[in-house]
Biopython code that builds the backbone (N, CA, C, O; Angstrom):
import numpy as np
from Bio.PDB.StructureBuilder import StructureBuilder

atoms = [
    (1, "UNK", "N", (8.638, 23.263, -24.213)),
    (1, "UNK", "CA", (8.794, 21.830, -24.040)),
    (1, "UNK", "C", (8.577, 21.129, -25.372)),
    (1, "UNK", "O", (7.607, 21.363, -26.093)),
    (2, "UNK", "N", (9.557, 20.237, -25.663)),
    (2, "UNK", "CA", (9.127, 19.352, -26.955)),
    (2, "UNK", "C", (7.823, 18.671, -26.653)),
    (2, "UNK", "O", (7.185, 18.463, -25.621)),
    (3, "UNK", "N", (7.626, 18.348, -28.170)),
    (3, "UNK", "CA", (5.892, 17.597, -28.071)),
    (3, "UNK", "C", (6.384, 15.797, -27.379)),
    (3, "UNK", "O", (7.302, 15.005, -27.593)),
    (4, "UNK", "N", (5.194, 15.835, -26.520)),
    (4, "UNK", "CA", (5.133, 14.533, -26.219)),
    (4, "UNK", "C", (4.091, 13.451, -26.646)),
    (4, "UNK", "O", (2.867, 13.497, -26.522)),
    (5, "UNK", "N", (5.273, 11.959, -27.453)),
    (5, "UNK", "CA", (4.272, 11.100, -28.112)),
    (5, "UNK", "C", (4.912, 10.240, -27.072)),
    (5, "UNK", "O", (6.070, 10.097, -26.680)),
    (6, "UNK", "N", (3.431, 9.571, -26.675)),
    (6, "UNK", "CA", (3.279, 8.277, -25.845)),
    (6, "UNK", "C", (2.770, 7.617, -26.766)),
    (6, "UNK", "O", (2.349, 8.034, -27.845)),
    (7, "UNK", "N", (2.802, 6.160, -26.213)),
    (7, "UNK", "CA", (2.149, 5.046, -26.980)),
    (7, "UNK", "C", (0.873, 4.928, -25.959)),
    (7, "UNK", "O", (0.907, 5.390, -24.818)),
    (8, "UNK", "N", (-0.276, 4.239, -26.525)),
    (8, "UNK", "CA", (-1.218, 4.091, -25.239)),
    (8, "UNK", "C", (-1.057, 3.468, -24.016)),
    (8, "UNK", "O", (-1.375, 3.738, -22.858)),
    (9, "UNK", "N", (-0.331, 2.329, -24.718)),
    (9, "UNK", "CA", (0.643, 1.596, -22.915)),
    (9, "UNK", "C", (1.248, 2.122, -22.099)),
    (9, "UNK", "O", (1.492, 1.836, -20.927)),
    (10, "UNK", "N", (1.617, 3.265, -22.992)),
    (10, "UNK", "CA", (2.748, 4.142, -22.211)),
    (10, "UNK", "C", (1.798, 5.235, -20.907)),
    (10, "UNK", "O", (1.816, 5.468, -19.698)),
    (11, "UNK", "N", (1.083, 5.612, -22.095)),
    (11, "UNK", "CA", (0.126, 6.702, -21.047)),
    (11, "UNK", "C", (-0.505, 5.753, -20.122)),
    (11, "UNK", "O", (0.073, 5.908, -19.046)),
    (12, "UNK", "N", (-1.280, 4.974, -20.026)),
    (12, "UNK", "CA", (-1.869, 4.484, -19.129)),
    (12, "UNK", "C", (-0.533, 3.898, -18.234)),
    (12, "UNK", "O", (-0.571, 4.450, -17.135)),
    (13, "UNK", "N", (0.670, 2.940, -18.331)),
    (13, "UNK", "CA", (1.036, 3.048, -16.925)),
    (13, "UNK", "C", (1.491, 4.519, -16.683)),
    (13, "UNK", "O", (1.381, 4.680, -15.467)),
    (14, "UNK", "N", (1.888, 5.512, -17.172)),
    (14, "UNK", "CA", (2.103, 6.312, -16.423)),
    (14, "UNK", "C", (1.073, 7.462, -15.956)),
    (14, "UNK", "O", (1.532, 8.598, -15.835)),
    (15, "UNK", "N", (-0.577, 7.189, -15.630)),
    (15, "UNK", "CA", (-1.464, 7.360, -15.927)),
    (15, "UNK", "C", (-1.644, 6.924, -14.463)),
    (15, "UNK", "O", (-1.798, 7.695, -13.515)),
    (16, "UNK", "N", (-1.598, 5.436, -14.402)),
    (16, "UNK", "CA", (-1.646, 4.661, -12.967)),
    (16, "UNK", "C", (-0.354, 4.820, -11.841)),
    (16, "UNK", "O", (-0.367, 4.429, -10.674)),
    (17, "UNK", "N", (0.541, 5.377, -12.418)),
    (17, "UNK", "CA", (1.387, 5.381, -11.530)),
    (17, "UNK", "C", (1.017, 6.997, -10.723)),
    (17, "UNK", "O", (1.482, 7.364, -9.644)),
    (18, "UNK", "N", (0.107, 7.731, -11.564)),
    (18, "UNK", "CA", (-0.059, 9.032, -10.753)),
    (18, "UNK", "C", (-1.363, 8.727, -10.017)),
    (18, "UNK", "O", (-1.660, 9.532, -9.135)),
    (19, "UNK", "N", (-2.198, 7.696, -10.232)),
    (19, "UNK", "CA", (-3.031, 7.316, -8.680)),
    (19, "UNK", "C", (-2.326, 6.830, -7.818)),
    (19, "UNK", "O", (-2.534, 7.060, -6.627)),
    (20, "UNK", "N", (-1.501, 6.179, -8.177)),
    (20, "UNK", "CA", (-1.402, 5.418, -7.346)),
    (20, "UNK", "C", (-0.414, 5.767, -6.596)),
    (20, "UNK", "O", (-0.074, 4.809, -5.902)),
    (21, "UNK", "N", (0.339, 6.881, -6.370)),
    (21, "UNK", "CA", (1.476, 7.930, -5.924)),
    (21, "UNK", "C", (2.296, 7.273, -5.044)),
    (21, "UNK", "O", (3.301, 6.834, -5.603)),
    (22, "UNK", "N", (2.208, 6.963, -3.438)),
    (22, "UNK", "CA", (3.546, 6.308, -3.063)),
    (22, "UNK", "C", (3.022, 4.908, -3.331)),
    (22, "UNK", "O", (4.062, 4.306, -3.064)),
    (23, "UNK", "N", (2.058, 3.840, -3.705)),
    (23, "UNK", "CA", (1.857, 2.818, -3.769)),
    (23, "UNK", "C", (2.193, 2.070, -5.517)),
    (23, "UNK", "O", (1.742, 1.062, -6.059)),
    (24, "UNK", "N", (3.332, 3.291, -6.053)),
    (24, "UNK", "CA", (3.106, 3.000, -7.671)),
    (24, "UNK", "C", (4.606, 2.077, -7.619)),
    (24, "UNK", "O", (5.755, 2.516, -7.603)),
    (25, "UNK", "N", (4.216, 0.905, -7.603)),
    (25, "UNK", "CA", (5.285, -0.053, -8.471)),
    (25, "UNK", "C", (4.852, -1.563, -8.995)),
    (25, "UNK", "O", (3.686, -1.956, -8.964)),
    (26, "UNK", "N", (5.968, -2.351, -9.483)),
    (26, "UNK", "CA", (5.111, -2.962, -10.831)),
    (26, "UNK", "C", (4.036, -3.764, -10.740)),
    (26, "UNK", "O", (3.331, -3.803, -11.748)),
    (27, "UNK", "N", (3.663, -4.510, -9.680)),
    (27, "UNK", "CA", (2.406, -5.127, -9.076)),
    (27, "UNK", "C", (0.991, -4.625, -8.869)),
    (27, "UNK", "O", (-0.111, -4.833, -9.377)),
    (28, "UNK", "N", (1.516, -3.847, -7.870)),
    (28, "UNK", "CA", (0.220, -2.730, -8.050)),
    (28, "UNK", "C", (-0.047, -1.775, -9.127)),
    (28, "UNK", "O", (-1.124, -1.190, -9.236)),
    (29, "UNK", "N", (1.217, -1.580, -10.138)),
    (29, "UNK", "CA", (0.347, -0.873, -11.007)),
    (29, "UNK", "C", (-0.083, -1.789, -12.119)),
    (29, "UNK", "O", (-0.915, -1.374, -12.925)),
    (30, "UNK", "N", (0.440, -3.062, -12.236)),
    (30, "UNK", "CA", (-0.233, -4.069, -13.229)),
    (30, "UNK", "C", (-1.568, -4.347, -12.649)),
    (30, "UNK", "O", (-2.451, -4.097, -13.469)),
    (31, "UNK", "N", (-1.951, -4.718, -11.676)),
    (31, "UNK", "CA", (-3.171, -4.641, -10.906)),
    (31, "UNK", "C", (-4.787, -3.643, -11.282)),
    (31, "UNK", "O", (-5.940, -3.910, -11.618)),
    (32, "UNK", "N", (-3.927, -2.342, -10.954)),
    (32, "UNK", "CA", (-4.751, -1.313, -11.145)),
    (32, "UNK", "C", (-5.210, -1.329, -12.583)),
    (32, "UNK", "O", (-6.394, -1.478, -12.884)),
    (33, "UNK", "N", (-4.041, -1.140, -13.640)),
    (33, "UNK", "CA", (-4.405, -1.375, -14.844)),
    (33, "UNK", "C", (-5.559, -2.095, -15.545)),
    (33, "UNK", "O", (-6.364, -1.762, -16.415)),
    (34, "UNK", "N", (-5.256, -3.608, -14.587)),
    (34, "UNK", "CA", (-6.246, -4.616, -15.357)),
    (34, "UNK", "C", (-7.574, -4.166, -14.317)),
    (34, "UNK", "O", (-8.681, -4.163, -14.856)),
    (35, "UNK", "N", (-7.519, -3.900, -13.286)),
    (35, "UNK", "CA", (-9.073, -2.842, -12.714)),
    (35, "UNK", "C", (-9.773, -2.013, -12.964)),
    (35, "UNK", "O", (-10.970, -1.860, -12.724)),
    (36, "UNK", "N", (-8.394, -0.870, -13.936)),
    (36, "UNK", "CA", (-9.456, -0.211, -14.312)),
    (36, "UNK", "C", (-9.503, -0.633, -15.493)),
    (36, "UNK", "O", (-10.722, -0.789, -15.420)),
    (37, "UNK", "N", (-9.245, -1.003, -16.656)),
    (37, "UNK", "CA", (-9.137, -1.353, -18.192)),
    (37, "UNK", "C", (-9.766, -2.743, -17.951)),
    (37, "UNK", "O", (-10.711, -2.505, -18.703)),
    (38, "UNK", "N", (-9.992, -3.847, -17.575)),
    (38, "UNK", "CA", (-10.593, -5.526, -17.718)),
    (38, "UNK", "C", (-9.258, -5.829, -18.452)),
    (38, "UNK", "O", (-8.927, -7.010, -18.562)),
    (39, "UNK", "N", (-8.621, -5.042, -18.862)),
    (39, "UNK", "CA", (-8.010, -6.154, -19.601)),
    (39, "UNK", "C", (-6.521, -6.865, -19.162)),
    (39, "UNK", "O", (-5.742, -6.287, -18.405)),
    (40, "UNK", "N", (-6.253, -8.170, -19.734)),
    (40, "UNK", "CA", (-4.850, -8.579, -18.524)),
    (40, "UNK", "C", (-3.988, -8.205, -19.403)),
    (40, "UNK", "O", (-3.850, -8.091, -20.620)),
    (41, "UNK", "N", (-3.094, -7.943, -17.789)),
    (41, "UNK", "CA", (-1.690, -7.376, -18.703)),
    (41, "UNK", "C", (-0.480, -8.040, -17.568)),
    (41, "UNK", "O", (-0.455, -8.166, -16.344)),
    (42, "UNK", "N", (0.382, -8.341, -18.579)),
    (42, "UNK", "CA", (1.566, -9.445, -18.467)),
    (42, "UNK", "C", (2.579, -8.096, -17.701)),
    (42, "UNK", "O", (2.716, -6.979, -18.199)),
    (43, "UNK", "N", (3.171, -8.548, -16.456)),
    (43, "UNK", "CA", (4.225, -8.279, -15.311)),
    (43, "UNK", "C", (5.097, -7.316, -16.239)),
    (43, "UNK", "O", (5.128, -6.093, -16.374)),
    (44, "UNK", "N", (5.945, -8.604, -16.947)),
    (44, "UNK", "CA", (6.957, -7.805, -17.779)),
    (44, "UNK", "C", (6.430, -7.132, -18.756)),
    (44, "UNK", "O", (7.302, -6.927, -19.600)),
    (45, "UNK", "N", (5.548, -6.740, -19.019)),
    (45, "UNK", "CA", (5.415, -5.561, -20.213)),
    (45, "UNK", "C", (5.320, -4.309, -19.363)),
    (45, "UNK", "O", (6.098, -3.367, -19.516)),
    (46, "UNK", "N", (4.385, -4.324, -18.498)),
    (46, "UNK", "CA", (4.815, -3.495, -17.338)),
    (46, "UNK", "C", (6.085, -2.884, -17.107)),
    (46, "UNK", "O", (6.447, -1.750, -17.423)),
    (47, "UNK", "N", (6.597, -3.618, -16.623)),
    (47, "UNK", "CA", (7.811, -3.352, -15.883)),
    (47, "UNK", "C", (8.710, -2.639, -17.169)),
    (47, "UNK", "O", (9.093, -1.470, -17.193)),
    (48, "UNK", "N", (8.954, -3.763, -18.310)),
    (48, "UNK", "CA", (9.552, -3.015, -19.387)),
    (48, "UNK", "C", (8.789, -1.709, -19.768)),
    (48, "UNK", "O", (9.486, -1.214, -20.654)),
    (49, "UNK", "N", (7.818, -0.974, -19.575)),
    (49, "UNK", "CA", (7.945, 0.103, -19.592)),
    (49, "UNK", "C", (7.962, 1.299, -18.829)),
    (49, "UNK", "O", (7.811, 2.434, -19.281)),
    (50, "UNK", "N", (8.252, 0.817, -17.039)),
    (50, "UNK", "CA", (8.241, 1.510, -16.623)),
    (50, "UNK", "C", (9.438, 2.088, -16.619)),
    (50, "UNK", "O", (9.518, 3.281, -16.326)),
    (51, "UNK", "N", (10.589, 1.334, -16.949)),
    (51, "UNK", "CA", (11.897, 1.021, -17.121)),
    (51, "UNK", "C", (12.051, 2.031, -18.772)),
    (51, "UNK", "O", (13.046, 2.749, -18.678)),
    (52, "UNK", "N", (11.583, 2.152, -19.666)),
    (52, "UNK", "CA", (11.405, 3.131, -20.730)),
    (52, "UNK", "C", (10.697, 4.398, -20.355)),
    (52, "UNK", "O", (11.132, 5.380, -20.957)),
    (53, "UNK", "N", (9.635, 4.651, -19.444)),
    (53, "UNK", "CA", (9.324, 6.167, -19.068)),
    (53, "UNK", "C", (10.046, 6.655, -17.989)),
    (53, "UNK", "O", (9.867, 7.802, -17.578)),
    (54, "UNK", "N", (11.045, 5.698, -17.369)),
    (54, "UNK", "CA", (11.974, 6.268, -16.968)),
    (54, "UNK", "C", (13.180, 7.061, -17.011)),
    (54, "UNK", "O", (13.542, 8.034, -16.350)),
    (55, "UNK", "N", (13.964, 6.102, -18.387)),
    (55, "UNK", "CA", (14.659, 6.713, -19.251)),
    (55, "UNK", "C", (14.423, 7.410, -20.091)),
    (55, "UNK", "O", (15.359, 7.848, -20.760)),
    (56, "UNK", "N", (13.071, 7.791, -20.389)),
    (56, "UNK", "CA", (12.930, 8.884, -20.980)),
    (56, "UNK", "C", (12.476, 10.138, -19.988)),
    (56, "UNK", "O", (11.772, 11.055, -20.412)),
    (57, "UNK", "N", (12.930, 10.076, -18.699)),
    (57, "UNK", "CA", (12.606, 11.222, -18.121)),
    (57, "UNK", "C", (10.834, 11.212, -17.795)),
    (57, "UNK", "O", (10.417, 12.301, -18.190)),
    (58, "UNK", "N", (10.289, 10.819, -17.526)),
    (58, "UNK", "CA", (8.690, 10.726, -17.205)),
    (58, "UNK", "C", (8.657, 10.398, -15.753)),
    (58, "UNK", "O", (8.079, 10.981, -14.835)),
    (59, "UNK", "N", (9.562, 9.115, -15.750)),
    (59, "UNK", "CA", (9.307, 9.048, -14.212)),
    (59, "UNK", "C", (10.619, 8.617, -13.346)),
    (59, "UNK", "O", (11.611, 8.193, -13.939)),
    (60, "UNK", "N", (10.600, 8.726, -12.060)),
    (60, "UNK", "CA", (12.011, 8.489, -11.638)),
    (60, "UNK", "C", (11.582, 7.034, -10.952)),
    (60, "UNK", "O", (10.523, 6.508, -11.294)),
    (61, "UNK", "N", (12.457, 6.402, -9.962)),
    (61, "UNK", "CA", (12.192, 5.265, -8.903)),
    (61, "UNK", "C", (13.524, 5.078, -7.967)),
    (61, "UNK", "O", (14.736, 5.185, -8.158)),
    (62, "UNK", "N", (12.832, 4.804, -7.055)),
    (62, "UNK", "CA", (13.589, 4.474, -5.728)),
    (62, "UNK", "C", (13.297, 3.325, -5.093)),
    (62, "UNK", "O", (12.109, 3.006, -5.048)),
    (63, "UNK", "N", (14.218, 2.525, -4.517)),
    (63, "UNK", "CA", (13.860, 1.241, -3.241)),
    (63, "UNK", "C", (13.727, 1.449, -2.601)),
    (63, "UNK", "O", (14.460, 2.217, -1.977)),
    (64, "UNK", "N", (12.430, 0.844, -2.067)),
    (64, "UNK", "CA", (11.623, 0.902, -0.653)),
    (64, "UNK", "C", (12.435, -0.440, 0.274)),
    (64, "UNK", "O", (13.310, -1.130, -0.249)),
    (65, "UNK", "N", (12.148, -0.560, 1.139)),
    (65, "UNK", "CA", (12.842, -1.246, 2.208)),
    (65, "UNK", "C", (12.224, -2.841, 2.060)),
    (65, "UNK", "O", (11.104, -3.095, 1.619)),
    (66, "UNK", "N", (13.032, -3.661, 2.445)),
    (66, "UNK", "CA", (12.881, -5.500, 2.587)),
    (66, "UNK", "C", (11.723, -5.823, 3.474)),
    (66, "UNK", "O", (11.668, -5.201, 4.534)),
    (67, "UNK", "N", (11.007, -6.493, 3.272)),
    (67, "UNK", "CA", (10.090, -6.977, 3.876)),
    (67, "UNK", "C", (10.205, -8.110, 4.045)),
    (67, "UNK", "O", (10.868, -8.796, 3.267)),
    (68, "UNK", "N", (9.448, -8.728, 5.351)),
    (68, "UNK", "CA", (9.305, -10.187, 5.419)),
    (68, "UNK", "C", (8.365, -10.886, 4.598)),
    (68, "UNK", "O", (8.638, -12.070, 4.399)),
    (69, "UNK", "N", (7.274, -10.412, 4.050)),
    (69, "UNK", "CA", (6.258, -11.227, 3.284)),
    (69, "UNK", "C", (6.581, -11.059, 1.989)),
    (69, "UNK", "O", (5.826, -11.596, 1.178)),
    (70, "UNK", "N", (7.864, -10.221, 1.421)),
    (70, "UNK", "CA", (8.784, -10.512, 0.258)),
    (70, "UNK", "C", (9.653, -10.962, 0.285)),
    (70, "UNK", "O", (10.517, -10.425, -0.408)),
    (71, "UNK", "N", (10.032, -12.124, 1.001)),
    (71, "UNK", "CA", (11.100, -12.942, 1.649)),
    (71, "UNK", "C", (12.579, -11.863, 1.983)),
    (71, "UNK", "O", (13.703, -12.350, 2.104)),
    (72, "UNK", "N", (12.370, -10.752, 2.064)),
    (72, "UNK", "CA", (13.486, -10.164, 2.013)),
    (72, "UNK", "C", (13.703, -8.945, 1.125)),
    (72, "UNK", "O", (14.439, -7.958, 1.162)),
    (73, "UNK", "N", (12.610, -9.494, 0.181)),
    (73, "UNK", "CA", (13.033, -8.267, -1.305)),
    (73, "UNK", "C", (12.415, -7.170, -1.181)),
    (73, "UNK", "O", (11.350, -6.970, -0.596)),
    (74, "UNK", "N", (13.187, -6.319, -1.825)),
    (74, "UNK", "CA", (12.657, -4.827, -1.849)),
    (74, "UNK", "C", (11.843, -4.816, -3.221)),
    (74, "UNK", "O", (11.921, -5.520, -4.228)),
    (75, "UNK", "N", (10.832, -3.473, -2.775)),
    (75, "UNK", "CA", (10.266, -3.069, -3.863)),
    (75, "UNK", "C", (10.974, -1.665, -4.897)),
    (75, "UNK", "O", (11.797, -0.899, -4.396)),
    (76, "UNK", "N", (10.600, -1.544, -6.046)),
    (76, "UNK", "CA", (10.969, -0.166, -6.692)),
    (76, "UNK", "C", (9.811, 0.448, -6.776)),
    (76, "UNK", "O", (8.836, 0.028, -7.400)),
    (77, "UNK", "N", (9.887, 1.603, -6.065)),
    (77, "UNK", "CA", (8.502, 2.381, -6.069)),
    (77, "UNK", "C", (8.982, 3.562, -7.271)),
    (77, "UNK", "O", (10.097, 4.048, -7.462)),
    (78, "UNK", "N", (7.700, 3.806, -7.975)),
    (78, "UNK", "CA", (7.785, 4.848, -9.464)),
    (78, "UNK", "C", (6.955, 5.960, -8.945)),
    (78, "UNK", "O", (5.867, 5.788, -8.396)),
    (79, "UNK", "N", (7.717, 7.511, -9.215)),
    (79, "UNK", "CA", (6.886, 8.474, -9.095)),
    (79, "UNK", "C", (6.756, 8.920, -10.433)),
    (79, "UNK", "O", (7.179, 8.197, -11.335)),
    (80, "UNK", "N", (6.113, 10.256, -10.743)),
    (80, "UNK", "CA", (6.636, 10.998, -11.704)),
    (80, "UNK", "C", (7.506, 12.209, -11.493)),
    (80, "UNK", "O", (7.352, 12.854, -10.455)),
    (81, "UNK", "N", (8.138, 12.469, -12.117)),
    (81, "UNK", "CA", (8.789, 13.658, -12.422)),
    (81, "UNK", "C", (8.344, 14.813, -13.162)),
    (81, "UNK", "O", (7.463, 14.435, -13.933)),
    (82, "UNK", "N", (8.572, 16.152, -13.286)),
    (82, "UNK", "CA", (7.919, 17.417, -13.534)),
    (82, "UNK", "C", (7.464, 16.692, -15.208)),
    (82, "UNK", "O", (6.298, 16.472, -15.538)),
    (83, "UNK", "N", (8.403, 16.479, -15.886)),
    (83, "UNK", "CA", (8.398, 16.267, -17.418)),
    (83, "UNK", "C", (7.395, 15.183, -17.269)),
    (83, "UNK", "O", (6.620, 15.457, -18.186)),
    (84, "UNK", "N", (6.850, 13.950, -16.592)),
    (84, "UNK", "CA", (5.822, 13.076, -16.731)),
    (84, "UNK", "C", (4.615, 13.973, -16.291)),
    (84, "UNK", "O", (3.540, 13.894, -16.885)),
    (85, "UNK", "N", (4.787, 14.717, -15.374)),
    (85, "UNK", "CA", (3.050, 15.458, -14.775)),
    (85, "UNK", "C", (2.799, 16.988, -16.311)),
    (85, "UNK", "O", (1.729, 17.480, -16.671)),
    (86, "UNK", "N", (3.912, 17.244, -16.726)),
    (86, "UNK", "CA", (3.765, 17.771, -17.864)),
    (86, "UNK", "C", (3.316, 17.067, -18.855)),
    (86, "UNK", "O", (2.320, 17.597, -19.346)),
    (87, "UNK", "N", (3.608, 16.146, -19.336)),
    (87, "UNK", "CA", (3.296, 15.303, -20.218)),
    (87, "UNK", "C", (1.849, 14.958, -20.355)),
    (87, "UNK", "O", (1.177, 15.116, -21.374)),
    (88, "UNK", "N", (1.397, 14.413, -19.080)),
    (88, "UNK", "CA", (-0.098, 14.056, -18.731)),
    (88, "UNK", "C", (-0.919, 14.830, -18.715)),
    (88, "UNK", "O", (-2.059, 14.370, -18.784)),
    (89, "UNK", "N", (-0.769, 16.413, -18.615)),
    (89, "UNK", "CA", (-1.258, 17.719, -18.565)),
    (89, "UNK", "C", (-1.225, 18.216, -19.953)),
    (89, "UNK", "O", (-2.111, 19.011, -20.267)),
    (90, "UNK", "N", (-0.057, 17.767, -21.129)),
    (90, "UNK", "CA", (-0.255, 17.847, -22.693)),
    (90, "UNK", "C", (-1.498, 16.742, -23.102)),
    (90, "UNK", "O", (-2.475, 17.264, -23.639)),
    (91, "UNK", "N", (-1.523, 15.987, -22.996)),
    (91, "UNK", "CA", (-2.208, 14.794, -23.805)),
    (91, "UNK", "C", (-3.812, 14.902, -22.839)),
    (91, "UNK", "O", (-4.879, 14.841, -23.451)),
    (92, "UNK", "N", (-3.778, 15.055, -21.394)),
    (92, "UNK", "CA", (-5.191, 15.676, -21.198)),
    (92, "UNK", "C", (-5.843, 16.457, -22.132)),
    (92, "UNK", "O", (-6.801, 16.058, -22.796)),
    (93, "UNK", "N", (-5.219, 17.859, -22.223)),
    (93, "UNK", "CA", (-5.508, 18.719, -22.916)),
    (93, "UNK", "C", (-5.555, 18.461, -24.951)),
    (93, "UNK", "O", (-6.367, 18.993, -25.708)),
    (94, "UNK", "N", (-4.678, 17.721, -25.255)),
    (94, "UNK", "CA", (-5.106, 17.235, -26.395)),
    (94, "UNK", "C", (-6.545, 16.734, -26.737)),
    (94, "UNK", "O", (-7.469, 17.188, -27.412)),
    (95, "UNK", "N", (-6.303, 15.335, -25.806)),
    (95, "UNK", "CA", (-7.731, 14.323, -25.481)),
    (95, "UNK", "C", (-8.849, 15.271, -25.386)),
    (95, "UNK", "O", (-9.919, 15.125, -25.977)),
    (96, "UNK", "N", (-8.485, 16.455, -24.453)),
    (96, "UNK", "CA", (-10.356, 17.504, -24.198)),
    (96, "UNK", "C", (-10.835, 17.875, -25.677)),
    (96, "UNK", "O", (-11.852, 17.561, -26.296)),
    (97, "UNK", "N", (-9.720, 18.663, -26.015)),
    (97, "UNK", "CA", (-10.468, 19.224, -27.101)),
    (97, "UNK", "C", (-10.710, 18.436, -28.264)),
    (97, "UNK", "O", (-11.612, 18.846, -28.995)),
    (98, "UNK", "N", (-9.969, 17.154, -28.683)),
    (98, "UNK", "CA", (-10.329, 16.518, -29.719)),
    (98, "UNK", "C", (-11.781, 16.255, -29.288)),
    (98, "UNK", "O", (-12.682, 16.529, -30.081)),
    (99, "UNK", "N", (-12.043, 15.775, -28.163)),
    (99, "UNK", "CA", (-13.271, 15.213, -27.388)),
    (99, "UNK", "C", (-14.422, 16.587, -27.611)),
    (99, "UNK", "O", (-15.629, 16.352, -27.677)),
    (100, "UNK", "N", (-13.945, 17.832, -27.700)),
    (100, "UNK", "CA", (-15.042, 18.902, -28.077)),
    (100, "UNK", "C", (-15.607, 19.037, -29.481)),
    (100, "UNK", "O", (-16.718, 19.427, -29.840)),
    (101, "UNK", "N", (-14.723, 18.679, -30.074)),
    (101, "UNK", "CA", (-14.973, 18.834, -31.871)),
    (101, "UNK", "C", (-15.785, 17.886, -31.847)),
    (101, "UNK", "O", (-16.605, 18.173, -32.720)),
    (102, "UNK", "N", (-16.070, 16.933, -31.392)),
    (102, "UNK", "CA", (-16.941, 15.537, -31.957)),
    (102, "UNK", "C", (-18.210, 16.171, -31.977)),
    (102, "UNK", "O", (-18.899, 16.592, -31.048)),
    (103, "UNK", "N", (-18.431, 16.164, -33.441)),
    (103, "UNK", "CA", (-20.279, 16.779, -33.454)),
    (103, "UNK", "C", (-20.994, 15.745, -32.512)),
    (103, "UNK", "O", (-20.781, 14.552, -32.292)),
    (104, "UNK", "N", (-22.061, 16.779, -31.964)),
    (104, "UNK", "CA", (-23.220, 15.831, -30.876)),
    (104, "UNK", "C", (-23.917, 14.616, -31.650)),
    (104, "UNK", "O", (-24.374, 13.598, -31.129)),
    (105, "UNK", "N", (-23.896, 14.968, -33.096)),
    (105, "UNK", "CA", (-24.664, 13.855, -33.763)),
    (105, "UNK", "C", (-23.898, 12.242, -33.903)),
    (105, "UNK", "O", (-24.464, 11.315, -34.484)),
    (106, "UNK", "N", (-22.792, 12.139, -33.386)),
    (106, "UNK", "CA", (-21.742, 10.885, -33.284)),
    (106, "UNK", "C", (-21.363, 10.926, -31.711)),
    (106, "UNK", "O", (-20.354, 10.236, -31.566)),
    (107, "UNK", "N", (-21.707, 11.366, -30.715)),
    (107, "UNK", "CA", (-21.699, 11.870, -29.413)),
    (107, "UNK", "C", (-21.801, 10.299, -29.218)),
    (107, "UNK", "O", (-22.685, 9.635, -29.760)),
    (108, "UNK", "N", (-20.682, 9.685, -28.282)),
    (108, "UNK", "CA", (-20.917, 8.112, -28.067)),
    (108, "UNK", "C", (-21.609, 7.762, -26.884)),
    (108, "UNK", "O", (-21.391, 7.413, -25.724)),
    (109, "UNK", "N", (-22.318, 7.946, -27.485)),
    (109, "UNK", "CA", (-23.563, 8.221, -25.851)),
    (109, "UNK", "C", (-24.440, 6.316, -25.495)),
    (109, "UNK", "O", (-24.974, 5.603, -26.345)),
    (110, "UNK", "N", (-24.316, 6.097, -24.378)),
    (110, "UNK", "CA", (-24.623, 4.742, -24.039)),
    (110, "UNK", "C", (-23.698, 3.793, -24.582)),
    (110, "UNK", "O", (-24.216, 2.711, -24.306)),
    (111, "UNK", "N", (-22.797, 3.606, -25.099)),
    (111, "UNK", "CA", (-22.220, 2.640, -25.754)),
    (111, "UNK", "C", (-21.634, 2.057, -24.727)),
    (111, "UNK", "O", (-20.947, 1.050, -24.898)),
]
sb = StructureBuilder()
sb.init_structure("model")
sb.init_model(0)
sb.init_chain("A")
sb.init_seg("    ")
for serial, (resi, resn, name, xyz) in enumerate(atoms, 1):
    if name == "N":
        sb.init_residue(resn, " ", resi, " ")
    sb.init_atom(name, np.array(xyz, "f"), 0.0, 1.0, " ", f" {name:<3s}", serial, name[0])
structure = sb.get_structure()
């Protein structure tokens, strides 16, 4: 498999879209984001990238059905695809071991 570079925006929604498995589309995963991170994050940046880890093969999406308390509108629900659960399984494994080298004496302990 080629090496995979995410941006950090990138990993984290596609990060949240694997909690959040059939409930992953752009609301709820802008949601989750700012739940688990504090920090706010704007609809369309979202969306514009779920719309880029798509086309790059990370994740696929499908329409879910019309609802009445969406006046009608459908949602796009985001899964991942083999190449996104690969991906997340490279950069885990990056993240561990950089995370092992850190001498105990810089160990970010309480911060």
């Amino acid at each position: 498999m080629k090496r995979v570079y995410l941006g950090e925006f990138e990993e984290l929604v596609l990060l949240t879209t694997a909690i959040l498995q059939e409930e992953a589309y752009g609301v709820t995963i802008t949601q989750e984001i700012e739940e688990q991170t504090g920090r706010i994050v704007d609809f369309s940046t979202v969306h514009t990238t779920l719309k880029r880890l798509e086309e790059k093969g990370f994740l696929s999406s499908q329409m879910g059905g019309a609802t009445a308390e969406r006046g009608g509108r459908r949602k796009r629900f985001f899964s991942l695809t083999t190449t996104g659960v690969q991906a997340l399984h490279e950069i885990q494994q990056v993240r561990t071991r950089l995370w092992s080298q850190v001498p105990a004496t810089i160990q970010l302990k309480g911060i």
